[in-house]
C-alpha positions in Angstrom: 7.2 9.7 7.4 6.6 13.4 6.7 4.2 13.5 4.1 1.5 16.2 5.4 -1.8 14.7 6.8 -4.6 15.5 4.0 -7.5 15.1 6.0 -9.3 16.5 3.3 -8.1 13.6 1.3 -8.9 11.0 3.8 -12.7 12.3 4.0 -13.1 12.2 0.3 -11.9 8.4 0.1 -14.0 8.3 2.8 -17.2 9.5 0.9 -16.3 8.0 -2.0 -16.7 4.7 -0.6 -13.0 3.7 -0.2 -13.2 3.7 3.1 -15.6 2.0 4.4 -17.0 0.6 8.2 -19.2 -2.2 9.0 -18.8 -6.2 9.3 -16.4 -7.1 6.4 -14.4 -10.8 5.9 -10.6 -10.5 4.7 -8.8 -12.4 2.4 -7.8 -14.2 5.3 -11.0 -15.1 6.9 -10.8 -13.0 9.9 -13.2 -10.1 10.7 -12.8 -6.3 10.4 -14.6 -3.6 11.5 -13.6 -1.8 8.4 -12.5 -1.9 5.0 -10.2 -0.1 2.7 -11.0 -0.4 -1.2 -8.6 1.4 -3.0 -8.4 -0.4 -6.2 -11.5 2.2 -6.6 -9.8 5.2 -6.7 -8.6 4.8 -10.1 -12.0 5.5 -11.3 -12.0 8.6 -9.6 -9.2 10.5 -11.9 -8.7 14.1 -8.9 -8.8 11.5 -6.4 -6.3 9.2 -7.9 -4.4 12.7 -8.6 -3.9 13.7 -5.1 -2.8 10.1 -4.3 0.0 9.3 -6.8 1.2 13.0 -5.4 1.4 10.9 -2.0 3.5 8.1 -3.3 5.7 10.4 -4.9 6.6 12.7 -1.6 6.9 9.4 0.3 9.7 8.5 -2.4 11.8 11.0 -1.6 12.2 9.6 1.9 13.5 6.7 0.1 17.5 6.3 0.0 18.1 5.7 -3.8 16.6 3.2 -6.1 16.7 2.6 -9.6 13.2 0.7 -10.7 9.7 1.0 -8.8 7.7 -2.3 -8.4 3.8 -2.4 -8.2 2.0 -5.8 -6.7 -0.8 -7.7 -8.8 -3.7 -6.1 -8.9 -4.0 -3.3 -6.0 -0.3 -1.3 -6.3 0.1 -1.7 -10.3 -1.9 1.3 -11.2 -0.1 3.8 -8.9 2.8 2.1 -9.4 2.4 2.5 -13.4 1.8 6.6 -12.9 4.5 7.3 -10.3 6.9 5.4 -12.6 5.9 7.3 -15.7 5.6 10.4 -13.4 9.1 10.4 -12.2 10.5 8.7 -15.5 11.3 4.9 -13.8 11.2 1.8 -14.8 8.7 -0.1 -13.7 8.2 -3.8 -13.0 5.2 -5.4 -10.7 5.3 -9.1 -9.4 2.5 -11.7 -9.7 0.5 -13.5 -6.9 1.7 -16.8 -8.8 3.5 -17.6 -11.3 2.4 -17.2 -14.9 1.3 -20.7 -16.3 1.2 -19.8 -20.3 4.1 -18.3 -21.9 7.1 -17.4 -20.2 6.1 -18.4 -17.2 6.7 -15.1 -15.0 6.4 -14.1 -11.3 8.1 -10.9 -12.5 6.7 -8.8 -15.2 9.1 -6.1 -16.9 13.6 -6.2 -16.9 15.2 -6.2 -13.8 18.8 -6.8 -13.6 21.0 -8.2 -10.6 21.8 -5.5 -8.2 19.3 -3.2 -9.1 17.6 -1.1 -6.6 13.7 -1.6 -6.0 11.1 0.1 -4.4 7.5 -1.9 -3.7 4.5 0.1 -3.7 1.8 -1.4 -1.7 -1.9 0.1 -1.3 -3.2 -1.6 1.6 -0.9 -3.2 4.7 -2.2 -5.6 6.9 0.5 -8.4 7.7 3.1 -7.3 5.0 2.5 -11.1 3.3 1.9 -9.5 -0.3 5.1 -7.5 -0.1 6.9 -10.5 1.7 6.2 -12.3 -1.7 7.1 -9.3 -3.4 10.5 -8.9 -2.0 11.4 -13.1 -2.1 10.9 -13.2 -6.1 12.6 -9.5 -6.6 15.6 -11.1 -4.9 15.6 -14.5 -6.4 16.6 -12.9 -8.9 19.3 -10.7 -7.8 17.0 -7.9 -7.0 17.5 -5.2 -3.8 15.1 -4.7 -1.8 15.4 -2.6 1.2 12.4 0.0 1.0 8.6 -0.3 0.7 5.8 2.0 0.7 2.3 1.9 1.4 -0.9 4.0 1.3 -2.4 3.0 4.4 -0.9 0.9 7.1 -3.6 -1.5 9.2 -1.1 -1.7 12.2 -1.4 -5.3 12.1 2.5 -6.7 12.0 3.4 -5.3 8.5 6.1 -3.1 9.6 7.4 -5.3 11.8 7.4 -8.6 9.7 9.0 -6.8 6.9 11.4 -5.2 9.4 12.8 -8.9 10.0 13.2 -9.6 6.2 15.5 -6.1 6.2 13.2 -4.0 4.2 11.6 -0.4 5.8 8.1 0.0 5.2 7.3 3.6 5.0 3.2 4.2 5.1 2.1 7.4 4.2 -1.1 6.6 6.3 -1.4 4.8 9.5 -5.2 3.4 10.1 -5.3 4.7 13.8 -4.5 8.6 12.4 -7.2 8.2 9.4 -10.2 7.2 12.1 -9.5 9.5 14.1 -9.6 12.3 11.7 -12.9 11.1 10.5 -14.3 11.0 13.6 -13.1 14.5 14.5 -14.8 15.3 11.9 -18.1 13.7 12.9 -18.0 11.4 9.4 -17.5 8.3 12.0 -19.9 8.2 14.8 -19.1 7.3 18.1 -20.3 4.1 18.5 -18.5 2.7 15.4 -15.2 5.1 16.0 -14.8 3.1 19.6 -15.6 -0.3 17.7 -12.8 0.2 15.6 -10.3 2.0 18.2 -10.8 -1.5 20.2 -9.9 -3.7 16.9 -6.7 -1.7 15.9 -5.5 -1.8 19.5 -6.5 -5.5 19.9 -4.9 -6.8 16.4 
């Protein structure tokens, strides 16, 4: 990726509470020295802003595609301004499928052989764009790119790697702790707790 470093932006999210440090339990039970809320940036309309202008210059590292996908809940509001932004259809896929009415994984049209990008705001292991990408091509969707706000360098890249798509993060965890502790946000205590996990998981 080439999207320019904000640091600027990355201590804002941090004061905002977005990013956050302490003892915090993941969706899938284990541990974390730190926690990245961005489903909160919506509420913060200059923040938001100067995201969605992220996702859009990591698109146009993308090699052509014709609909933009966001993920229930986390991806669908960037993925609903970047759409309407750049004039793009926009589906998003569901965690399950819907039980009342149609029934639908997929939400919005998406025709056999059409090109689709995933946005994604947090990666950890890649699962919820895994997911993404097996009902997309169920139905005769390509998927072949991904992007994602910030990477936690935990297997993403590499387990979507294996299913043939390129995740592209505009933010890789190990780049946004250290600029916070450079700039003295992240003491030095905490910075060295979290330096062990990323390098550990």
């Amino acid at each position: 990726m080439t999207v320019r470093f904000d640091k600027m932006l990355i201590e804002a999210l941090y004061r905002e509470g977005i990013i956050l440090f302490g003892d915090f339990r993941l969706t899938s039970g284990a541990w974390s020295p730190y926690y990245i809320d961005l489903r909160k940036v919506i509420s913060r309309p200059r923040l938001f802003k100067r995201v969605v202008s992220h996702y859009i210059a990591a698109l146009d590292m993308v090699e052509g595609f014709d609909v933009i996908s966001g993920i229930e809940t986390g991806s669908i509001p960037v993925a609903s301004v970047v759409s309407y932004i750049l004039d793009y259809p926009m589906i998003y896929v569901r965690k399950k499928r819907k039980e009342a009415g149609a029934g639908k994984v997929i939400e919005g049209s998406l025709n056999p052989g059409t090109r689709v990008v995933i946005l994604e705001d947090v990666t950890t292991t890649g699962g919820s764009i895994l997911h993404a990408v097996e009902a997309i091509r169920s139905i005769g969707g390509v998927v072949e790119y991904a992007v994602t706000f910030i990477d936690r360098m935990q297997g993403a890249v590499e387990n979507l790697a294996e299913a043939g798509v390129e995740l592209l993060p505009i933010y890789w965890i190990k780049d946004v702790v250290e600029a916070l502790h450079s700039s003295g946000l992240l003491e030095d205590d905490r910075y060295a707790v979290v330096m062990e996990y990323i390098g550990d998981t």
